[in-house]
C-alpha positions in Angstrom: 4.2 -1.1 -56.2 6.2 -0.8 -52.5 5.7 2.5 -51.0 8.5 5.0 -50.4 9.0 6.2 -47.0 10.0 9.4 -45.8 11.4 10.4 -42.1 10.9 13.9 -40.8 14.0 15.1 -39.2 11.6 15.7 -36.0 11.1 11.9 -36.4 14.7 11.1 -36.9 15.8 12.8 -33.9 13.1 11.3 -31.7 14.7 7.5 -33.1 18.2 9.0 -32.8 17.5 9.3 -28.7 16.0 5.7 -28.1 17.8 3.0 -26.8 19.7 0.9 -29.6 17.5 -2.3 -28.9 14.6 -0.5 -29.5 15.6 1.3 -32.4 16.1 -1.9 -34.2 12.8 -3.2 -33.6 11.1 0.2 -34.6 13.0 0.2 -38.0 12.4 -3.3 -38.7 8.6 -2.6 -38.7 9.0 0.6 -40.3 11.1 -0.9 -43.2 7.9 -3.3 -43.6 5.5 -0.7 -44.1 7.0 -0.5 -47.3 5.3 -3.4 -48.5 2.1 -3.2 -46.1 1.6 0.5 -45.2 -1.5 -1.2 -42.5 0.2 -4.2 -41.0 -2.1 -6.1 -38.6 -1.9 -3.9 -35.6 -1.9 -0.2 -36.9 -4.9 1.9 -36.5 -6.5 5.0 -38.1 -6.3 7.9 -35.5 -9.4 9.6 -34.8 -10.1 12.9 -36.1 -6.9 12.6 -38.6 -5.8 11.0 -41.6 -2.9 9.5 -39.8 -1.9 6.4 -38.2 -0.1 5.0 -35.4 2.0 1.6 -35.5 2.3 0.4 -32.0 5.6 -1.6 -31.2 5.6 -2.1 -27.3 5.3 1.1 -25.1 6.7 3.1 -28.7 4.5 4.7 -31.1 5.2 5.3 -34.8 2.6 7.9 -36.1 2.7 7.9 -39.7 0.3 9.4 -43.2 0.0 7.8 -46.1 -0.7 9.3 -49.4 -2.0 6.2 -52.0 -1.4 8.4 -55.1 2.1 9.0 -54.1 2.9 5.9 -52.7 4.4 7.7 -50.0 4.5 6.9 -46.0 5.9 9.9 -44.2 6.6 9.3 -40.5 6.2 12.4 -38.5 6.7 11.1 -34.8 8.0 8.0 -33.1 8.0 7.8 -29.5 6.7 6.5 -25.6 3.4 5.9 -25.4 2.7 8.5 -22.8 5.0 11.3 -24.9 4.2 10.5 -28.2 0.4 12.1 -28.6 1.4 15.4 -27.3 
């Protein structure tokens, strides 16, 4: 069963202000988390139940609740702005 995914407006914005080149390759990969909510290259942040999908310099930081089947995306940013 695909997951459903679900932008916070936070998140939204933080897409809405990036470069339209980059946007596309963020939402590509974010589209495929439907299917494989930990693609090779995501990791389990420490100290959280979150995860961050790197793509580049930009950071995707993402929960996801199995009973749910639901992948909320609650920031998406640089690498050096994203964490804060």
């Amino acid at each position: 069963m695909p997951y459903r995914i679900f932008i916070k407006r936070s998140a939204e914005k933080e897409l809405d202000r990036l470069p339209a080149s980059i946007r596309e390759r963020i939402v590509g990969r974010v589209v495929n988390l439907e299917d494989h909510p930990r693609p090779p290259g995501s990791k389990k942040l420490q100290g959280e139940e979150s995860y961050r999908l790197r793509i580049g310099n930009y950071r995707v930081l993402y929960t996801i609740d199995n009973e749910q089947h639901l992948i909320t995306i609650y920031a998406v940013g640089h690498r050096r702005e994203v964490y804060r």
